[in-house]
N, C-alpha and C positions, 0 to 999 in steps of 0.2 A: 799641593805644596806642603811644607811641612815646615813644624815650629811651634810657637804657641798658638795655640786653638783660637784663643781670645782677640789676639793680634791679626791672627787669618780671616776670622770672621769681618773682620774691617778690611782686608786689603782684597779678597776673593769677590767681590761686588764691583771692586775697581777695574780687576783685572776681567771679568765677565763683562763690562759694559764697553773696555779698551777692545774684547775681543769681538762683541756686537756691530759697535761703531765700523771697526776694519773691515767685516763681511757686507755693513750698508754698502760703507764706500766701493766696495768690488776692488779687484784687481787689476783696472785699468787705472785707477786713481791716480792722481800725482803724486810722483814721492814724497814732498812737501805736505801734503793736504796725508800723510798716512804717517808721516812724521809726527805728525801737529798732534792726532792720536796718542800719540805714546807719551811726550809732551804733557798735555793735561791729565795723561794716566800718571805721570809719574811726581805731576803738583799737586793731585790727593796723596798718592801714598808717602810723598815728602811730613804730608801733616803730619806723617807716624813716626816720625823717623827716632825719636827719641824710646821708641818700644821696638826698633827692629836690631834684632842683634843679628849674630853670626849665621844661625842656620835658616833665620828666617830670611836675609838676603841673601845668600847662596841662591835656595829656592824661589825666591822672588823674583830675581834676575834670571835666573833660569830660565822659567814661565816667559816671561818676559823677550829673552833672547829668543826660543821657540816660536813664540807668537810675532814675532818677527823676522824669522825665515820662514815660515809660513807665506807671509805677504812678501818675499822679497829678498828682505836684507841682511847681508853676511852678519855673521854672532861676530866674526872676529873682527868687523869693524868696529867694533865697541857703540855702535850707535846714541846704549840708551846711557851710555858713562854720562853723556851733556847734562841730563836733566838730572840725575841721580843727586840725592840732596847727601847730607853726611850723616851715613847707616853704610 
C-alpha cells in the first residue's frame, strides 16, 4: 500500500488479519459470513479515518477490492462502499 508510513503501519495489521480470517473461513463460506469479514475490517480502519487522505484510500480500497475478488466478489459492485466511513 502506499501513503504515509505511520498511517499504514495501523491499517496493514487490519488488512493482514481481514485477509487471515477470509483463508480460515475457506472458500465455501457463506457470502454473508465473508461479508461480515470485511465489515469489521472496515470498522477498525473507520477509527482512522480522520488520517486517511487521498493516496492512502485509493490504496486502501484497492487492497481491499483485490482481497475481495480473490474470495469472490466483483470490484465493480462496490461492495466494500457500505461500510466505508468518510475518508
Amino acid at each position: 500500500m502506499e501513503g504515509d508510513d505511520l498511517l499504514l503501519a495501523k491499517i496493514r495489521p487490519i488488512i493482514m488479519r481481514l485477509a487471515e480470517k477470509l483463508e480460515k473461513l475457506g472458500p465455501n463460506s457463506a457470502k454473508d459470513v465473508r461479508l461480515s469479514a470485511f465489515a469489521e475490517a472496515f470498522s477498525e480502519i473507520n477509527l482512522h479515518a480522520d488520517e486517511i487522505e487521498t493516496v492512502e484510500r485509493e490504496s486502501i480500497l484497492e487492497t481491499i477490492y483485490d482481497i475481495g475478488e480473490i474470495v469472490g466478489f466483483d470490484r465493480d459492485s462496490g461492495f466494500a462502499e457500505e461500510w466505508r466511513g468518510d475518508w
